[in-house]
N, C-alpha and C positions, 0 to 999 in steps of 0.2 A: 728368197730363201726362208725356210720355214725354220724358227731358232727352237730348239728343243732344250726345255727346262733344263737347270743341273740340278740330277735326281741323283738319289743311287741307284737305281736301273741304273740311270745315265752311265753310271761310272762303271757298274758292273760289266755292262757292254762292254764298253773299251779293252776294261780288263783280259774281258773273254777273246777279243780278239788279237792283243799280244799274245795270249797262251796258245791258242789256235795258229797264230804266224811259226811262231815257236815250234812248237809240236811239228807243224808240217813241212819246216827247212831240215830239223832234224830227221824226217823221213825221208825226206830228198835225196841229203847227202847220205844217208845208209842203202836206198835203193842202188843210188850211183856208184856207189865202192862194192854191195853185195850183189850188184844185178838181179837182185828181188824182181824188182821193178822197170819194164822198158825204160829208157833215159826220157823219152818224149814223157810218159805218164808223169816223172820224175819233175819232168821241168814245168809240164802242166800244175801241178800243185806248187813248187816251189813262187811260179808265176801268181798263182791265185793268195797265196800266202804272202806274195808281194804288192799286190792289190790292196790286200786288206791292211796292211803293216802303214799304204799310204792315205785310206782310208783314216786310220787313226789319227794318223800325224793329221790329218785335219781337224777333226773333231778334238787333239790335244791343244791345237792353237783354239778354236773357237772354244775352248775350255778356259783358257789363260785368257783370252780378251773380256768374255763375258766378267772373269774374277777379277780382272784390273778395273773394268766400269760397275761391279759392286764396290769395290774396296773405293773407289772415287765415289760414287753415292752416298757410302759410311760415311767419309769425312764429311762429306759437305752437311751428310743430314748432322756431326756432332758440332760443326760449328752453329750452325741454325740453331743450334740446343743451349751451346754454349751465350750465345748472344741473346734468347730468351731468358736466361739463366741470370744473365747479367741485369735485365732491364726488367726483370720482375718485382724487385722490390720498388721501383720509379711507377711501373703500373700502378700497385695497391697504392701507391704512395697518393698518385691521381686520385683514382678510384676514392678512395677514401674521403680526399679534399671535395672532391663532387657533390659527395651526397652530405659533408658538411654544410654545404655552401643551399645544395638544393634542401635539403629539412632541416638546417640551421641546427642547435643544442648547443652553440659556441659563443654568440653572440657578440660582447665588446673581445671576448678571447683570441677572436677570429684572427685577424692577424697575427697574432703570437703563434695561434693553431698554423697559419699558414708559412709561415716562417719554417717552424719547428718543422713541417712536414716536407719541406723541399731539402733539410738537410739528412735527414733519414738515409742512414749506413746499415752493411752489413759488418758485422767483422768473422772473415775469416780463417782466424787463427782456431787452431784447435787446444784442449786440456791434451796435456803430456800422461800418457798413461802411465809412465814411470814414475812419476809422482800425484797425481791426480787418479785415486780408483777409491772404491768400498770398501773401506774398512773389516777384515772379520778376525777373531769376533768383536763388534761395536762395542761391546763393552768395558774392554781393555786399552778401547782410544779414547772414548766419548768419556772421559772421568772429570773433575774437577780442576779446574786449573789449563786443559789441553788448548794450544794455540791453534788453530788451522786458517786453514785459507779455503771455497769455496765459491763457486759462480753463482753470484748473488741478482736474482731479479727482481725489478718492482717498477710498479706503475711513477710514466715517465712525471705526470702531470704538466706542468707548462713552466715551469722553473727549474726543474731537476740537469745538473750539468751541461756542457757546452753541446750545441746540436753539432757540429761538425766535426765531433768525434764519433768514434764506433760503439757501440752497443746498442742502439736504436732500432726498436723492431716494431714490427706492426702484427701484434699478435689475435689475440678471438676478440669479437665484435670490432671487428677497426679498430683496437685503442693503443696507444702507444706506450711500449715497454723500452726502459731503459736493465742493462746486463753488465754487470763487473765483478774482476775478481775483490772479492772484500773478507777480508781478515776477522776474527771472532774468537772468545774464550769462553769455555765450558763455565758454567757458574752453576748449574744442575742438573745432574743425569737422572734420566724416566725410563731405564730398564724394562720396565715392564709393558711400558709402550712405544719402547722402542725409539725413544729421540730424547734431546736434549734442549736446555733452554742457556743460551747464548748472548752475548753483548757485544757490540761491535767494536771494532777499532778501527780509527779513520783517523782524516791526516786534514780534513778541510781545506783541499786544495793547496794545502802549505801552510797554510795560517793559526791550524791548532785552532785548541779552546779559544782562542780570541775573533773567532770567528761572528758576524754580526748576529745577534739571534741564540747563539748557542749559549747554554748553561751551563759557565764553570764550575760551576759547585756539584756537576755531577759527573766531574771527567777527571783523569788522573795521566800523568803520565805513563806511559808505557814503553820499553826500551831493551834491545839484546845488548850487552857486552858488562865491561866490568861497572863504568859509573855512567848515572842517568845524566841525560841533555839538560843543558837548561831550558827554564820559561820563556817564552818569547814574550816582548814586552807588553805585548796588549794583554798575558794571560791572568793579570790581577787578582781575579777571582777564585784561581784554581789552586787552592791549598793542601791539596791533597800528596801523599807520600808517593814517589813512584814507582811503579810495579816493575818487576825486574821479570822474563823472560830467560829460560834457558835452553838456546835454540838446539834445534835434534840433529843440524849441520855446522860446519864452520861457517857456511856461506850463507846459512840464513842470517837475515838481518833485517830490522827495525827500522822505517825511515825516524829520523831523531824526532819528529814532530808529529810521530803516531800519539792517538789519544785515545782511551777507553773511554768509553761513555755507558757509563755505570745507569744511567735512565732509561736506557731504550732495551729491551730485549726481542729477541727473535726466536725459531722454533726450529730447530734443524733436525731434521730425519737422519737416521741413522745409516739408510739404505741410499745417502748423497755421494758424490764423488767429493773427497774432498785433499787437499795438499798439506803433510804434517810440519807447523813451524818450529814446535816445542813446548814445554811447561812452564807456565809461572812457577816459578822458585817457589819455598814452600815456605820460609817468613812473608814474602810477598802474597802469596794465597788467600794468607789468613787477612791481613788489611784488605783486602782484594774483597771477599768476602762478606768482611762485616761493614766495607761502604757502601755494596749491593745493597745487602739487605735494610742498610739503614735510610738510605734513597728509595728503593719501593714500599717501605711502611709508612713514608713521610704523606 
């Protein structure tokens, strides 16, 4: 049997000959009540109009099978999609290790490279658009003092957090990015060019400024509610007053062992998606401010 495409022709046809079956029963039955028309001539049409009525009924089932083995093709071609989907980041993941191994640039690293590369995650969770969007106009958020949260990325290098968490991507030139939401306060708005210069707030795995390596003398507490947390005991060094936050929900909130770190700054565009935490208080602003500026003139 020769299968004929589903077109619109195709369908068209069909159509035409319902309307045709149609039309010519109802001539039947008006010849046969008016005697227009002999009853043989009557039944001759009605018969041919019966023809064609079973005509369709075939061509409507070979219409429904053909649609039931696309719609079984569709699936099966989204799971094939879905399981490339899946094992595409494990490809590059390969890939990648390959051409370390074959043109080397890794050297004593290499194992740590190869480590790190068999743990490579996606994560996919998405930004909440109900709190997570572009500010307008930026200049009424981006001010002094503003707390936000932002999806923060940066090259993973070969120490940067646990490989067998998510945010580990393998972005342009094969290199490895690590991705998280990370917290930051306005410290200077650039109006004019449209971004802001930022300082981070981090939690060092739990550990605060007593973390190994890190400089207390350029961190501060930071903290939402009535009274600040205390210092964990390793924090010795950190003599700084703490900064009070005043969140823009009830339900925002500060892990107690958030730390600002008044020495690193960052550059964030205005045109980011970002999530609003609140404002430093505006006694706390001002210390806020002048251990900034007194850490990067030092």
């Amino acid at each position: 049997m020769i299968r004929r495409p589903l077109t619109l022709d195709y369908l068209v046809s069909s159509s035409t000959i319902v309307f045709h079956y149609v039309r010519a029963r109802k001539t039947a039955e008006r010849s046969r009540s008016a005697h227009h028309v002999p009853g043989t001539e009557a039944e001759s049409i009605f018969h041919n109009a019966k023809a064609d009525w079973q005509l369709f009924g075939l061509v409507r089932r070979n219409i429904s099978r053909l649609s039931r083995k696309l719609a079984s093709r569709r699936q099966a071609s989204r799971s094939r999609l879905g399981a490339m989907k899946h094992n595409r980041d494990r490809v590059l993941t390969w890939i990648e290790y390959i051409d370390v191994q074959t043109f080397g640039g890794y050297n004593e690293q290499e194992s740590s490279y190869r480590s790190m590369q068999h743990n490579v995650t996606s994560y996919k969770g998405k930004l909440d658009p109900r709190d997570f969007y572009v500010r307008v106009p930026p200049n009424k958020f981006f001010v002094e003092g503003r707390v936000f949260i932002k999806l923060h990325t940066e090259d993973a290098g070969t120490t940067t957090g646990d490989r067998n968490s998510f945010g580990f991507s393998i972005v342009s030139y094969g290199e490895l990015a690590y991705s998280q939401l990370r917290r930051f306060v306005v410290v200077k708005a650039k109006p004019k060019e449209n971004y802001c210069l930022c300082i981070p707030i981090l939690t060092y795995s739990g550990k605060g400024a007593g973390k190994k390596g890190v400089d207390q003398k350029a961190h501060a507490i930071i903290y939402t509610g009535g009274d600040p947390p205390e210092r964990l005991a390793t924090e010795v060094g950190m003599n700084k007053t703490p900064i009070r936050v005043i969140p823009s929900r009830a339900d925002e909130k500060l892990d107690p062992v958030s730390r600002v770190n008044m020495g690193k700054m960052f550059t964030v565009e205005w045109n980011t998606k970002v999530k609003d935490i609140g404002l430093v208080d505006k006694s706390s602003l001002v210390r806020l401010l002048a251990y900034w500026r007194q850490i990067i003139n030092t």
